[in-house]
Each structure stands twice: as C-alpha cells, then as structure tokens.
LOLOVO-30037 format. One record per residue (C-alpha): residue in one letter; x negated, y negated, z. Coordinates in pm, whole numbers, plus 50000, padded with zeros to 5 digits. Layout:
% LOLOVO-30037
NODE  r     xx     yy     zz
NODE  A      X      Y      Z
...
% end
This chain:
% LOLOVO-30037
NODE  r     xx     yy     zz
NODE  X  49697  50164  48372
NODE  X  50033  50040  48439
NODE  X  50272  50316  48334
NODE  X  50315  50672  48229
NODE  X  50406  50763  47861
NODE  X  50759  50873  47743
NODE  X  50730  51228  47866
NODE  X  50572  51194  48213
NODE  X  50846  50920  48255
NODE  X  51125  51156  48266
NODE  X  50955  51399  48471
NODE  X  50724  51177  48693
NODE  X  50380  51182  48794
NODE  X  50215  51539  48885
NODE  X  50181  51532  49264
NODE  X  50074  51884  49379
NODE  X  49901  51912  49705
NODE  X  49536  52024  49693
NODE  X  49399  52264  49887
NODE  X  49238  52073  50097
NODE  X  49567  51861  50152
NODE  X  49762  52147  50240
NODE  X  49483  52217  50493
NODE  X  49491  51907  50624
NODE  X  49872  51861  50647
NODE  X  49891  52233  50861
NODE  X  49583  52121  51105
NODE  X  49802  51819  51167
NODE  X  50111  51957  51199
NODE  X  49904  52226  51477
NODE  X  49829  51934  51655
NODE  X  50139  51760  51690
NODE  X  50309  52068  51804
NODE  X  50038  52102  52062
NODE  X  50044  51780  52176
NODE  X  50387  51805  52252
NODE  X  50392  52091  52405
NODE  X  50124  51996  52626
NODE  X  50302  51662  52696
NODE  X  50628  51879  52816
NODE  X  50449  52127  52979
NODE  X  50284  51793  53188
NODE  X  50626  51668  53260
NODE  X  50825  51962  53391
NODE  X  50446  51998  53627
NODE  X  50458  51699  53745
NODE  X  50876  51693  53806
NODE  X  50818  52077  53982
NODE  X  50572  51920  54169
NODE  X  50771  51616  54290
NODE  X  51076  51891  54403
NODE  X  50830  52092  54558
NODE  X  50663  51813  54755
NODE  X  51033  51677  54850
NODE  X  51138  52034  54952
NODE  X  50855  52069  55215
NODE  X  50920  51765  55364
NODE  X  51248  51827  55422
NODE  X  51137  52130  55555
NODE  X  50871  51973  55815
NODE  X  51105  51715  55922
NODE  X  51374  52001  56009
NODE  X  51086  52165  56242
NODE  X  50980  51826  56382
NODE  X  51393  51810  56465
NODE  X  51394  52153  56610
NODE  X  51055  52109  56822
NODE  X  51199  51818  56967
NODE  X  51530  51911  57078
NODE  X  51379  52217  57231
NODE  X  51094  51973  57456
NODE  X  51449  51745  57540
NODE  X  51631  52050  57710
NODE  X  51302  52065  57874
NODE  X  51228  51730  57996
NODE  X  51488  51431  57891
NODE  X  51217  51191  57968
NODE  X  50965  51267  57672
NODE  X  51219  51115  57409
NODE  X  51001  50787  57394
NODE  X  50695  51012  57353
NODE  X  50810  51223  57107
NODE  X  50954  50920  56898
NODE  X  50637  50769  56887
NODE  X  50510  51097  56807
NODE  X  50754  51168  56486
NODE  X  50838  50820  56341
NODE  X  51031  51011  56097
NODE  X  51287  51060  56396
NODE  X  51562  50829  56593
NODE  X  51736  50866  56897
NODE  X  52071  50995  56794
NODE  X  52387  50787  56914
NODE  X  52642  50916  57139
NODE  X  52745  50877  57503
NODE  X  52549  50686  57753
NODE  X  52575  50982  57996
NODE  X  52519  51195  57763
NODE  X  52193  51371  57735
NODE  X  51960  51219  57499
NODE  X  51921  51329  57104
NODE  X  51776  51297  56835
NODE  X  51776  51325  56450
NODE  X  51590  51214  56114
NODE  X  51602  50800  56014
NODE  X  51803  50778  55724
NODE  X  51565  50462  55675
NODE  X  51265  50707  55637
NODE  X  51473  50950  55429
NODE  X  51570  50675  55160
NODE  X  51245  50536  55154
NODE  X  51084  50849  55097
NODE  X  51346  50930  54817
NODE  X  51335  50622  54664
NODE  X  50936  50634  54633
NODE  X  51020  51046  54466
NODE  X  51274  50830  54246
NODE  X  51011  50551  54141
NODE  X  50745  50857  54090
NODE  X  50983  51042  53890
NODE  X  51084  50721  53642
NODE  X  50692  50674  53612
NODE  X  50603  51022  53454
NODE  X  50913  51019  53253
NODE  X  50741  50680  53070
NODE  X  50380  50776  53121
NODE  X  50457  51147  52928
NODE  X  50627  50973  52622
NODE  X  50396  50667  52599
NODE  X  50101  50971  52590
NODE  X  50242  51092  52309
NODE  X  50341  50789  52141
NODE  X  49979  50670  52172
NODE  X  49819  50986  52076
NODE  X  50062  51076  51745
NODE  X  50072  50675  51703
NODE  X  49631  50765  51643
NODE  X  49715  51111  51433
NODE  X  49934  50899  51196
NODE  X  49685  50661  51201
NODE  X  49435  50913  51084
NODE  X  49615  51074  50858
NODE  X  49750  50787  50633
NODE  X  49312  50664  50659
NODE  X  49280  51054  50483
NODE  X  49583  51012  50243
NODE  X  49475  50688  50106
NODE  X  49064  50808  50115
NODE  X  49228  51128  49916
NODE  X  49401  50912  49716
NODE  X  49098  50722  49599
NODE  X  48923  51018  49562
NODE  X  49181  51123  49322
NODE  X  49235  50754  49131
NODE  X  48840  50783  49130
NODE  X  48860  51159  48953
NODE  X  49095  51004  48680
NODE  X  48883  50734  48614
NODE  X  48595  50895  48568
NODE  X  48842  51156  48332
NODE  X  48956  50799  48195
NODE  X  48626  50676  48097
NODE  X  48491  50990  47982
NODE  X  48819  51020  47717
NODE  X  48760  50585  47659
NODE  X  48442  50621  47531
NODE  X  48435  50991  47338
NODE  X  48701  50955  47151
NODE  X  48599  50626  46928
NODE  X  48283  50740  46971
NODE  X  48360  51045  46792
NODE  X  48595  50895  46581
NODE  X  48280  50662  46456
NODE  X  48034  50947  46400
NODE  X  48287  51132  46171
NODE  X  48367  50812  45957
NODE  X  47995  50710  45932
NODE  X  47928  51077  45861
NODE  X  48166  51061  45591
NODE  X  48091  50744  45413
NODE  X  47742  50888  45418
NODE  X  47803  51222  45291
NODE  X  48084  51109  45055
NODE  X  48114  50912  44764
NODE  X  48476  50700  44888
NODE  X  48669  50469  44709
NODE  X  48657  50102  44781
NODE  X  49032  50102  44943
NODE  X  48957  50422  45155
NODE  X  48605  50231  45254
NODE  X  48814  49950  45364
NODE  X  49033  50165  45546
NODE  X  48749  50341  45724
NODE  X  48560  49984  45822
NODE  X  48924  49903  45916
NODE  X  48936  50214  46193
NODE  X  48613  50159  46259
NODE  X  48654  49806  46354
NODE  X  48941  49933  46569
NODE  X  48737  50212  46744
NODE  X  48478  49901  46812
NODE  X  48745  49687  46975
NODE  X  48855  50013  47211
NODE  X  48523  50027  47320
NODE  X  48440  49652  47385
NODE  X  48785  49646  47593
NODE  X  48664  49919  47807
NODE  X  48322  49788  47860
NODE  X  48465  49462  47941
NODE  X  48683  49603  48216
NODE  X  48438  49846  48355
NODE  X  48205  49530  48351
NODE  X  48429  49246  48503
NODE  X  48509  49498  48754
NODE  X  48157  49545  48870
NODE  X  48122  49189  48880
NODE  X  48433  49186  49071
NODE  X  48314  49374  49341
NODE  X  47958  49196  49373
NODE  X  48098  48864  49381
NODE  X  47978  48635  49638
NODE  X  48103  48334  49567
NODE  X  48484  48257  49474
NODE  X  48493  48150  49118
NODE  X  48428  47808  48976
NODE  X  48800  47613  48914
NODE  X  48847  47345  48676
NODE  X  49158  47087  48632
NODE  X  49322  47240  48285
NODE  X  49661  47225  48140
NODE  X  49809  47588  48115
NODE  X  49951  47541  47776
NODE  X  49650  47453  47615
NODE  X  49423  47735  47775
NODE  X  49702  47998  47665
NODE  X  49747  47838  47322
NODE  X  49341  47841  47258
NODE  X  49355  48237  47426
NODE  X  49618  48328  47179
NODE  X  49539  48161  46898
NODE  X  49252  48412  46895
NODE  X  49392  48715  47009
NODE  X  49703  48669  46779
NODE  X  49514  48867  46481
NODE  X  49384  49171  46668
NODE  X  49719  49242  46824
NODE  X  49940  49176  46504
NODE  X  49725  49420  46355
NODE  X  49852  49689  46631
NODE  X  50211  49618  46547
NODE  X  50246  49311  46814
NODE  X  50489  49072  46726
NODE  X  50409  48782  46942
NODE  X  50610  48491  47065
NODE  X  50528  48236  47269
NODE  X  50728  47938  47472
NODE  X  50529  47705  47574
NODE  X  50653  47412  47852
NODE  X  50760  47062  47710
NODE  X  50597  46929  48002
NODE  X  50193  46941  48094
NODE  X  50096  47249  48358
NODE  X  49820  47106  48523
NODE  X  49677  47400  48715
NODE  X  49301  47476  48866
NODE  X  49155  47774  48743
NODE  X  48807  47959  48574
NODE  X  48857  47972  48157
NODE  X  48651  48340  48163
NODE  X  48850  48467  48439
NODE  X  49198  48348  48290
NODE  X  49107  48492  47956
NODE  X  49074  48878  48091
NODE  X  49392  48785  48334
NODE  X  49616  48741  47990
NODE  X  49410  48917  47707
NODE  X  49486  49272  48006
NODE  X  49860  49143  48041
NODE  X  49901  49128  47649
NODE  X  49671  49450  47585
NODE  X  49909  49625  47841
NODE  X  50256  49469  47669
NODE  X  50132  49625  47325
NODE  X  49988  49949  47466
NODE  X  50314  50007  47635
NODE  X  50576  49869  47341
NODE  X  50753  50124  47149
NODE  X  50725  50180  46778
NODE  X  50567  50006  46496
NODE  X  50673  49657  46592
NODE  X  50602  49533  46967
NODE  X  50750  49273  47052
NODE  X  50601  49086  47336
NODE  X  50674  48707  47463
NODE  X  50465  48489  47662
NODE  X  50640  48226  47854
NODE  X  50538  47944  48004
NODE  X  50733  47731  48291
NODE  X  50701  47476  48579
NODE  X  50862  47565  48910
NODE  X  50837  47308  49129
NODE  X  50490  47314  49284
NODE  X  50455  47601  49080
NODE  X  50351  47715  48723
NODE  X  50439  48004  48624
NODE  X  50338  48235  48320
NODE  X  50576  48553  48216
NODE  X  50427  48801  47962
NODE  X  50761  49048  47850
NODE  X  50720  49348  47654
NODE  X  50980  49602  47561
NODE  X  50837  49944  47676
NODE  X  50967  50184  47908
NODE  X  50899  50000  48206
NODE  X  50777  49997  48514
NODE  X  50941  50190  48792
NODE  X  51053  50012  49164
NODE  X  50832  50277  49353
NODE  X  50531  50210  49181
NODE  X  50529  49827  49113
NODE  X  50300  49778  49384
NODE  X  50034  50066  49340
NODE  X  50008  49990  48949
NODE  X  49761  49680  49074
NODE  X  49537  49939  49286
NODE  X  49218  49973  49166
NODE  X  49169  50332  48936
NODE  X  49601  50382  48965
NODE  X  49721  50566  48644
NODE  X  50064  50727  48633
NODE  X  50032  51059  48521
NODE  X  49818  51286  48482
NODE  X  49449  51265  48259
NODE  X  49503  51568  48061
NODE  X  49858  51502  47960
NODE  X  49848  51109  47966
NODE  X  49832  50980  47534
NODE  X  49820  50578  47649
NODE  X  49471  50476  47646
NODE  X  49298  50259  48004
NODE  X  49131  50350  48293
NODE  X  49275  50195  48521
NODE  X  49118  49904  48617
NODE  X  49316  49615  48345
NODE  X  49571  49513  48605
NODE  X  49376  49540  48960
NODE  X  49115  49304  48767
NODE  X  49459  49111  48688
NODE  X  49549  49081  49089
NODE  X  49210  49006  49189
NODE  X  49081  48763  48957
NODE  X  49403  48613  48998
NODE  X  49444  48579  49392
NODE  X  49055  48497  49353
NODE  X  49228  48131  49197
NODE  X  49465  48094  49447
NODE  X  49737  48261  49228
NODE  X  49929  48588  49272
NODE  X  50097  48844  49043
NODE  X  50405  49057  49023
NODE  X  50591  49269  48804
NODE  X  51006  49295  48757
NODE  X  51197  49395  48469
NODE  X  51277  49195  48224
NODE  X  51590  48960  48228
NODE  X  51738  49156  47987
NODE  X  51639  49510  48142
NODE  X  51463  49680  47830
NODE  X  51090  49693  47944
NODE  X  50857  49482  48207
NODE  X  50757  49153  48278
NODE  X  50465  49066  48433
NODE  X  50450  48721  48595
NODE  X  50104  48537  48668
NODE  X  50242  48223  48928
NODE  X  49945  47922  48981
NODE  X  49962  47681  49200
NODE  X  50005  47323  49034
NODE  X  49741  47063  49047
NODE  X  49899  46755  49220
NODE  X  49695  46539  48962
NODE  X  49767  46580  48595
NODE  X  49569  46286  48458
NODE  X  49227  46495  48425
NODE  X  49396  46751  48164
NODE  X  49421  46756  47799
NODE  X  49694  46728  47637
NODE  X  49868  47044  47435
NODE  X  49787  47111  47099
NODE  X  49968  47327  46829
NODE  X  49942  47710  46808
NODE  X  50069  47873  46478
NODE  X  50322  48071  46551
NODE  X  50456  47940  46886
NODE  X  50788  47845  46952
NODE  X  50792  47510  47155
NODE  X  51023  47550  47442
NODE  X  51044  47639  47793
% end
C-alpha cells in the first residue's frame, strides 16, 4: 500500500524501536566506542614508543661522544679507529694544530629523524584507515540488520494485512448469506445484499490476484513474453472493462488518450495488473464519494508515457521510493482503515522494469493528490500495431 489514511498522515507512521533494536543499536554503539578507544590507545603507543626509541638514541650517541673524547685525550691516533667504530660520529672541524675532535653527523641525525618523521606520518594514516575500515564493516552490518528488521516488520504487516483482507469479506459474506437464509428480505434489500456481496467477492479476487502474481513474480524464470501493441488501444480495452466496477466505488474516470499511435512492446496480462493496481490505488486513496482519477496518455520522444492522477492525500517526498518495496504499508495494521497488503505497487515496479519500463510517483501538476507515471520505451516500428478504437467515456486528447 501506497499511503497512510487521513489520521496517520498528520502524525506519521509509528516507528518505535523494538526491543531487540534497542539492543542492537547499544551493542553497536559499545563497539564503536571501543574501537575507538582502542584505535587511540594504539596511536599514542605507537607515538610513546617512537619518542622513547628517539630519546635513547640520543642518549647512546651522547655516550658514544663521551667514550670517544675520553680514548682521544688518551691516544690522538685512534680517531680513524673509533670513526669506523661509531659511524654515527665525524671528526669535528677546527684548527689543524689543534688536537683532534669529534662530534655526531648531522647527516646521521636527519636521516634518523626523518625516518621517526616518515614512521610517525604512517601510524597517523594506518590508525584512522583502521577505523575507517572497521566502522566502514559495522555500518555495513548494521544497515544489512535494519533493512533484514525491516522486512521482518513489512513481512509482520502483511501477514496482519492478509489476515484483515480475507476475514473481513469473508465475514461480511457469512453474515449476509446467514441472513438471506434465516430471513425473509425484500427484493430491493436482496439486491442490496447480492450488491455487497458482489463487492466483498471483488475484495477478495483483488487480493488473491496480488498475493498470486506476486508468487509468480518471484518464481519467474524467464522475462515475460513482449508483443508490438499500441498503448491506447490496450488501455482503452483495460478500461473499458474496469470502468463499471470502479464507477460503482465512486470513481469518476477520465481518460486522454494520444492523437498519435504509442507503439510500445509489452505482455497484455502483465500490463493489465500494472494499471488495474494504479487505478485500484487512485480510488482507494481519493477522498469522498466522488474520485476523480485521470489516466493520461503521451509520447515523449523515444518515450511513451502513461500518468494515472488521483486526488487523495498524497504521497509524501520521504517515502516515494519505499512505497514500491515489497510488503511497505504506511502506518500501522491496527490503526490503518485503507484496505492492501502491500504488494499492488512493488508488483507495479517489477512487472514493469520486467518490460523494459520503469515507474515513479510525483504530485500532481496541480498539487492536490499523486500521480503515478508508468514510462515504456517506444517501439521504433509502428506498422505491426492496431489502430485505436473508441472507449465510451474518454476524452480524445493528449
């Protein structure tokens, strides 16, 4: 189902965390605090470390320096020796009769802190790119739980959905049989019962239908079987027989068809659930007695395209893409009064994308309710197609 009634429209869907959500959300929150922590505690180790290291160098070389000026007061002529010795050292300039010195290479020294420098910059990347990689996989995780909790939940309402679909006119049937069997009726309230029960019939064919197609859906194979046809005349023959049933629930149906052929591929079957869903959904959705819905037909370059408009309360920016998900209902099951389960416009997307087609959903041009758009690509070749044919009731235009 598409959207949420009147009242869960003003105060949006219900959205409490479970238990088990809440659970989930602390153990990951534990972790990322952890992993952090451990990640800093790494870093300042590894930069301690580096000091520490850099600190006892310093330290040997300043006893190699010592040691060796002590052996030159002893014996000037070990300075080659002891250079060879401590490469870290250099005879120190100063006179030429002067007795010989020495001191620490400022080559060695810069190399040595230009290698601390180079290990330093390398733990400052590896510690962040840890814990990139590592909360990079948590978030990873977690949005695989969120959307496996969310199905779980979509899953729950559809099985709340179904339940609802099929015991209420079920119900609904029993009582009326029970009471043109136990009651002596007159012939207008007889009607009006085999009227309602008619109705109660249709409500239950729709939802075996979609439960149905959707199975199918999902144990396809094979993409479906597409055959040149003009748009207008598959959409004329489609409403032309679902103009009575949705008249009779208030619908007040107009359709514009294009002046010009639509010559489009696509599967009859699988066109006829795409629109009789999009009109079931305008009418389910319309407010008040009349419901006014228009169908609209349109060429768009290499495009056709086919708008179905209603004037309900809409559909809202932040949910125009899950409303396609398979089992998505606004709402909640115990406080939702439109009737679905959830499964009319995901069998929409999918049958549609199945013939190389896609679907969206905007408001209408003039803002007061939703328009769903079914866009086809058009056949190149327009030769193999019948031509249109007159619908009762349609208004001829684009």
């Amino acid at each position: 189902m598409r959207r949420r009634s009147t009242a869960n429209a003003q105060r949006g869907p219900l959205r409490h965390p479970t238990g088990e959500g809440l659970a989930t959300r602390i153990a990951f929150t534990v972790i990322v605090l952890f992993v952090l922590a451990q990640v800093g505690w790494w870093l300042l180790f590894q930069t301690q470390l580096l000091d520490r290291a850099a600190s006892e160098r310093e330290a040997a070389w300043a006893r190699d320096l010592a040691t060796v000026d002590d052996l030159l007061e002893t014996d000037p002529g070990l300075i080659d020796a002891l250079l060879a010795r401590y490469p870290h050292l250099r005879r120190a300039a100063g006179a030429p009769d002067a007795p010989p010195a020495v001191e620490i290479d400022p080559a060695v020294a810069d190399h040595h802190a230009a290698r601390d420098h180079s290990a330093r910059r390398m733990i400052s990347f590896e510690g962040p790119f840890f814990a990139f990689v590592i909360l990079a996989m948590l978030a990873l995780i977690a949005s695989s739980l969120r959307a496996e909790r969310d199905l779980k939940r979509r899953q729950q309402n559809f099985l709340s959905a179904v339940t609802h679909e099929f015991n209420t006119p079920i119900g609904t049937l029993r009582l009326l049989v029970q009471t043109l069997r136990l009651r002596r009726a007159s012939p207008e309230r007889t009607v009006d019962y085999l009227r309602r029960m008619e109705t109660e019939l249709d409500r239950l064919e729709r939802t075996s239908e979609q439960v149905l197609a959707a199975a199918r859906l999902e144990q396809a194979e094979s993409p479906p079987v597409l055959e040149a046809a003009d748009l207008n005349v598959v959409v004329q023959g489609l409403v032309g027989r679902a103009r009575e049933g949705l008249e009779a629930r208030g619908a007040r149906l107009t359709v514009r068809y294009s002046p010009d052929a639509l010559p489009v591929s696509l599967d009859g079957d699988a066109f006829a659930l795409v629109l009789n869903n999009l009109l079931d959904n305008a009418v389910k959705y319309s407010r008040g007695d009349v419901k006014p819905v228009t169908v609209t037909l349109r060429a768009d370059g290499d495009l056709v395209r086919l708008h179905v408009d209603d004037e309900g309360p809409g559909v809202p920016a932040a949910e125009r893409k899950q409303v396609f998900e398979r089992f998505y209902r606004a709402g909640d099951e115990l406080t939702r009064v439109s009737m679905g389960v959830g499964l009319g416009l995901h069998l929409v997307r999918s049958v549609t994308e199945a013939m190389n087609g896609w679907v969206q959903v905007e408001e209408t041009p003039s803002g007061r309710g939703a328009r769903f758009t079914v866009v086809l690509p058009r056949r190149v070749a327009a030769d193999d197609v019948k031509p249109p044919v007159g619908d009762p009731g349609a208004v001829a235009s684009a």
